[in-house]
Short mmCIF file of the C-alpha atoms (twelve columns), coordinates in Angstrom:
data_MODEL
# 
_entry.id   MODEL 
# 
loop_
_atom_site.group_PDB 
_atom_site.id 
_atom_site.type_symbol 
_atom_site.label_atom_id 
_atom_site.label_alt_id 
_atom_site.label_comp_id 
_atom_site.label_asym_id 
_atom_site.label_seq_id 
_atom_site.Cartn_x 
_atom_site.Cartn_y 
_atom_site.Cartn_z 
_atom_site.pdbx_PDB_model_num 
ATOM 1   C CA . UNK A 1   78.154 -13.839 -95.244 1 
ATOM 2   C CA . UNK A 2   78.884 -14.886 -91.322 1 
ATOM 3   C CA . UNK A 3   77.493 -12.276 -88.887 1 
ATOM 4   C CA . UNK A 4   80.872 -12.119 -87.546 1 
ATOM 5   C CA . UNK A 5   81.965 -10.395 -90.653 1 
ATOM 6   C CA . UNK A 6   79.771 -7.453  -89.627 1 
ATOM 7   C CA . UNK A 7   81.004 -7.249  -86.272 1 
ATOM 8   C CA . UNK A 8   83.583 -4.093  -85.469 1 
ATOM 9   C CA . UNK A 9   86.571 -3.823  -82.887 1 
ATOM 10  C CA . UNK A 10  84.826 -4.805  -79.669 1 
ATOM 11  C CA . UNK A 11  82.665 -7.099  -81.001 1 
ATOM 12  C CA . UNK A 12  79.475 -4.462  -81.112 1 
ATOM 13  C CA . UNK A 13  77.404 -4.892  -84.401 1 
ATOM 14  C CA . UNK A 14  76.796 -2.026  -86.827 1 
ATOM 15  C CA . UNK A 15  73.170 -2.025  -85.878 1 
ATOM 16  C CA . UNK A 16  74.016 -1.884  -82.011 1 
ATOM 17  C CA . UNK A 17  76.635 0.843   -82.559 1 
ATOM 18  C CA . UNK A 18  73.692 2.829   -84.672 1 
ATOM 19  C CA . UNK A 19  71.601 2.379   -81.849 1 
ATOM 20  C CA . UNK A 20  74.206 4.059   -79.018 1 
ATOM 21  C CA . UNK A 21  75.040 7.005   -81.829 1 
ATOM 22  C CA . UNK A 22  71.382 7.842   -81.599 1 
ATOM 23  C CA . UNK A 23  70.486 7.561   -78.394 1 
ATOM 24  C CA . UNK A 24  72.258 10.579  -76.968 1 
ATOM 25  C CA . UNK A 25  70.473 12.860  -79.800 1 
ATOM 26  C CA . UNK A 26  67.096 11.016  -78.914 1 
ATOM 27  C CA . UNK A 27  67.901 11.861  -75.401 1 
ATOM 28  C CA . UNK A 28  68.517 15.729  -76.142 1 
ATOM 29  C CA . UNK A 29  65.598 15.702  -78.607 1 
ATOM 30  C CA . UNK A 30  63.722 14.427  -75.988 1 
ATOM 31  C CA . UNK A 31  64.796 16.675  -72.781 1 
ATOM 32  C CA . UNK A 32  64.055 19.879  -75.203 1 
ATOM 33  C CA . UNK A 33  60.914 18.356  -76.230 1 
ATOM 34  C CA . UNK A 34  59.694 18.417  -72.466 1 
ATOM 35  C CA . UNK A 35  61.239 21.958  -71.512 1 
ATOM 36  C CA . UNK A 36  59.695 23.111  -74.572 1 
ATOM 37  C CA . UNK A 37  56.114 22.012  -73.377 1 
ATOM 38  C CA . UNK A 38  56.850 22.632  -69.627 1 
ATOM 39  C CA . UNK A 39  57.793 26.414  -70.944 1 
ATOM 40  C CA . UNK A 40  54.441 26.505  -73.178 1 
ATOM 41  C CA . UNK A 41  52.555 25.344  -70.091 1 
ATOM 42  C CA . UNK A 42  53.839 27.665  -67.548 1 
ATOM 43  C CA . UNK A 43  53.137 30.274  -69.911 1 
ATOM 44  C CA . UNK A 44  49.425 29.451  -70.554 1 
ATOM 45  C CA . UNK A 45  46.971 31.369  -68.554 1 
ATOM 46  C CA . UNK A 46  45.276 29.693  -66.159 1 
ATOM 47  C CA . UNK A 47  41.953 28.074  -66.945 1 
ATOM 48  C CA . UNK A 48  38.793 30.742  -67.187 1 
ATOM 49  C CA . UNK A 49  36.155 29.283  -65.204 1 
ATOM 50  C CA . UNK A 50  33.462 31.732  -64.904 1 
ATOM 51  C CA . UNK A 51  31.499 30.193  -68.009 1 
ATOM 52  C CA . UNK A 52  31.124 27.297  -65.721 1 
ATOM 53  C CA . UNK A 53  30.043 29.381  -63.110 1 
ATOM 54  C CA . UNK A 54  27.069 30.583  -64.809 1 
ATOM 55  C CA . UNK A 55  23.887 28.496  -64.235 1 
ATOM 56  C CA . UNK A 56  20.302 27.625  -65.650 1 
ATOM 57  C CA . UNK A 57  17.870 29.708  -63.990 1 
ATOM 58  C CA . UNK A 58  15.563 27.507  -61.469 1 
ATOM 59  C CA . UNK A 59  12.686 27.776  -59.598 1 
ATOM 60  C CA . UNK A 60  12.270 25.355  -56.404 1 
ATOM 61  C CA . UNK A 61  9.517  24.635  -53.957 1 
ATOM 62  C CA . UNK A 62  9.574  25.240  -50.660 1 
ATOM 63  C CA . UNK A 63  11.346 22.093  -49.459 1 
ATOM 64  C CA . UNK A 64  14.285 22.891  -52.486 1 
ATOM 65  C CA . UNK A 65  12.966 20.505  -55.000 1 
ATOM 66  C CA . UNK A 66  13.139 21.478  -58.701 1 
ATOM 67  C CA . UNK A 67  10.207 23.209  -60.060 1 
ATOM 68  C CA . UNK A 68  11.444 24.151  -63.855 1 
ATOM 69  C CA . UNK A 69  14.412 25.267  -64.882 1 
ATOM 70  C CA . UNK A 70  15.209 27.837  -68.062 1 
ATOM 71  C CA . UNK A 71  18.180 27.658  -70.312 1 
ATOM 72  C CA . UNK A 72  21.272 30.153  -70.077 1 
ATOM 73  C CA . UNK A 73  21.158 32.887  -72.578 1 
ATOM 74  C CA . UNK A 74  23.609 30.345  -75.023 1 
ATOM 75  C CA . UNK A 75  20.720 28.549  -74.736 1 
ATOM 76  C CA . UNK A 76  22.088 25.417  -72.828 1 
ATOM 77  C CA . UNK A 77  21.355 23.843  -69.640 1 
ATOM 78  C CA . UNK A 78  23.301 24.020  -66.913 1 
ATOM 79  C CA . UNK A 79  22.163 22.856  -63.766 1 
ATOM 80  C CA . UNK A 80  23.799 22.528  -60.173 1 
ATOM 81  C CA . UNK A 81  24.630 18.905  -59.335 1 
ATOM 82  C CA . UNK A 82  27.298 17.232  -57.203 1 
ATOM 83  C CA . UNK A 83  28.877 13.990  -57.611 1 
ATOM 84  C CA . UNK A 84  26.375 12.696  -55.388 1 
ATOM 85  C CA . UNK A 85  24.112 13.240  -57.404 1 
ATOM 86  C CA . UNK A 86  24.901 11.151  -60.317 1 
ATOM 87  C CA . UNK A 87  24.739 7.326   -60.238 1 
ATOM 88  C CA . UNK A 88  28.173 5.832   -60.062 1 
ATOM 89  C CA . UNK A 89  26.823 3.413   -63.107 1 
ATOM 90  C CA . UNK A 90  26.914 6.405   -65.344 1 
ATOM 91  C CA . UNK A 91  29.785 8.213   -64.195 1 
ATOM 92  C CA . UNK A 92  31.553 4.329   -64.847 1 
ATOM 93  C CA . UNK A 93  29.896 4.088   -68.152 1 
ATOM 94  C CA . UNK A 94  30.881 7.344   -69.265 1 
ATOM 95  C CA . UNK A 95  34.255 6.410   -68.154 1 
ATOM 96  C CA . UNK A 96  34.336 2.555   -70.060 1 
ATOM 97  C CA . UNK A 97  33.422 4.902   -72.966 1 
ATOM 98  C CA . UNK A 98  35.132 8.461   -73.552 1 
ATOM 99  C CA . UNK A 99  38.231 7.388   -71.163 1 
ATOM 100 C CA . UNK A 100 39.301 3.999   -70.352 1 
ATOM 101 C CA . UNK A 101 42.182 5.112   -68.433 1 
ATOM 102 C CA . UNK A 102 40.863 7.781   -67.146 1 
ATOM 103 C CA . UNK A 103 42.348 6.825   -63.446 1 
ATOM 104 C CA . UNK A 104 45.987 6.033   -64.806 1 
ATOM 105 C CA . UNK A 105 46.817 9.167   -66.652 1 
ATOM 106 C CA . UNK A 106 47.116 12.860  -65.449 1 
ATOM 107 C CA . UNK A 107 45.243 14.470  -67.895 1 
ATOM 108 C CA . UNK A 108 46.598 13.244  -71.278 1 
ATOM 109 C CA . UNK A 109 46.592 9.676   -73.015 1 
ATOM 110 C CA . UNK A 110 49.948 9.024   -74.970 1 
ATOM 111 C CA . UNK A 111 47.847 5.666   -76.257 1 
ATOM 112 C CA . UNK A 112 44.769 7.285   -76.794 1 
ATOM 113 C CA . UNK A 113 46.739 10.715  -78.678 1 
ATOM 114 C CA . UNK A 114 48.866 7.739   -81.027 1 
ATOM 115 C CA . UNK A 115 45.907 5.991   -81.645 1 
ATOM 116 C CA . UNK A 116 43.771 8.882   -83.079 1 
ATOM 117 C CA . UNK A 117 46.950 10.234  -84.758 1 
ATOM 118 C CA . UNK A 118 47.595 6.721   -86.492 1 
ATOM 119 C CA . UNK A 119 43.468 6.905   -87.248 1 
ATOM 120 C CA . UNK A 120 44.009 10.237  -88.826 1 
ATOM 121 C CA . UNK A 121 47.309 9.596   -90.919 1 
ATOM 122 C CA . UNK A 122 45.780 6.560   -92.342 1 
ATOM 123 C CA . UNK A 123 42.024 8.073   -93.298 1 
ATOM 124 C CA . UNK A 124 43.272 11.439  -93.992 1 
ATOM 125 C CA . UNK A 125 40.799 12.597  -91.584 1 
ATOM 126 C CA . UNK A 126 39.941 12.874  -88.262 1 
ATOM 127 C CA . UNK A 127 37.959 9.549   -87.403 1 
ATOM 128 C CA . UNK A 128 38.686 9.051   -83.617 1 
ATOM 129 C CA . UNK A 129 39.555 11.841  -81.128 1 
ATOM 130 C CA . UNK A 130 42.336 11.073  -78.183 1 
ATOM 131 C CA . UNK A 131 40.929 13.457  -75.463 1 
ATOM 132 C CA . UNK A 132 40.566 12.313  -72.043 1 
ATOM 133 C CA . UNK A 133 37.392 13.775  -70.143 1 
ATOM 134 C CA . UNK A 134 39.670 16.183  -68.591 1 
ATOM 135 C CA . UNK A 135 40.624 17.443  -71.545 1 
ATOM 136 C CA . UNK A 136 37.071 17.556  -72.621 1 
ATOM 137 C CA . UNK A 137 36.216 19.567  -69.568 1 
ATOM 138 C CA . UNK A 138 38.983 22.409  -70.146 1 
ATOM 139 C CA . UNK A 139 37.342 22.549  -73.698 1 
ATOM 140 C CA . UNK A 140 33.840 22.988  -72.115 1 
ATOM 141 C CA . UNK A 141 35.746 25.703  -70.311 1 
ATOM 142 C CA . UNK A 142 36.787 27.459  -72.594 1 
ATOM 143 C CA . UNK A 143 35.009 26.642  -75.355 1 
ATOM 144 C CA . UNK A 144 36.979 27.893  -78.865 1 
ATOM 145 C CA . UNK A 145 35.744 27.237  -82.520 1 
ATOM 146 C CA . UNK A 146 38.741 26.095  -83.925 1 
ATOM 147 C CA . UNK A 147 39.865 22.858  -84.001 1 
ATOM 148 C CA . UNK A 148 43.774 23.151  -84.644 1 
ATOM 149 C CA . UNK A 149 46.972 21.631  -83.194 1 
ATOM 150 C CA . UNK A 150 47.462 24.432  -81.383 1 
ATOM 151 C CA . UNK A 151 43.834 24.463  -79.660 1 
ATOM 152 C CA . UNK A 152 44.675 20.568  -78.856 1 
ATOM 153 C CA . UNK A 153 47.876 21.449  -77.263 1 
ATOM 154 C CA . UNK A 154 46.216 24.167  -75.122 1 
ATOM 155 C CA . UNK A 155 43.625 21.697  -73.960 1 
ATOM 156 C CA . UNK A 156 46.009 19.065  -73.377 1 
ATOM 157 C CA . UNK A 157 48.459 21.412  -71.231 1 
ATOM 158 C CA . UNK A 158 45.597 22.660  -69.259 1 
ATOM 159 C CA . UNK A 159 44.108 19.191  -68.880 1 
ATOM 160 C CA . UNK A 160 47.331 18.293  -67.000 1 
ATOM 161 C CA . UNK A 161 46.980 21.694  -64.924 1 
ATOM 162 C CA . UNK A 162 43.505 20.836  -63.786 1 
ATOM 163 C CA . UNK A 163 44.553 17.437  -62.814 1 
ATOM 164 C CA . UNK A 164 47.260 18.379  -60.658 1 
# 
């Protein structure tokens, strides 16, 4: 059979005229899909940050250099440092490695989210995780034990609040 055989009034092809009859139901599907999470994120508290306030206990010397340091009650350190303070190799490295694009997203991934998504619906199981280091830091936050859709939502929503 000749293509032209397939072709319709104005000379549009069945698959082309599929394509326009779905795009304006992609287009609503997709507007309500971002009111819907624009909604959910004006909704969401804002971001508790007095866990990161608290602070290993220290003692210094007389000229302010570290002594010893205790854990928190949790039993975790957390010590006062500035971005001075760490060496830009690590901060780069730790970049290269938890969030390559870490300087051209606000806070979530799309490519990193698919991947890990694709990862999971082929394994069955959660093999890679999509989370940018902002998102990592609102889960440090806020630190919850379960590990649900909903949880990665919240994280995501609230990684794009502490980006902004």
């Amino acid at each position: 059979m000749k293509a032209s055989i397939f072709r319709l009034r104005h000379g549009m092809t069945l698959l082309k005229r599929g394509a326009a009859a779905l795009l304006p139901g992609l287009c609503v599907v997709g507007i309500g899909l971002a009111l819907g999470l624009s909604i959910y994120a004006y909704r969401l508290p804002p971001i508790n940050l007095d866990l990161t306030a608290e602070r290993s206990p220290v003692i210094l010397d007389r000229e302010g250099r570290l002594l010893r340091a205790f854990t928190t009650e949790e039993g975790r350190w957390r010590l006062p440092v500035s971005a001075e303070d760490v060496d830009p190799r690590y901060l780069a490295m730790l970049m290269a490695y938890e969030d390559k694009r870490f300087h051209a997203h606000s806070g979530i991934d799309p490519l990193a989210m698919v991947r890990a998504g694709a990862l999971m619906l082929r394994h069955g199981r959660v093999v890679s995780g999509g989370s940018t280091l902002t998102m990592q830091a609102t889960r440090l936050a806020e630190p919850r034990p379960e590990r649900t859709f909903h949880a990665k939502l919240r994280q995501a929503m609230q990684a794009v609040m502490l980006e902004r």
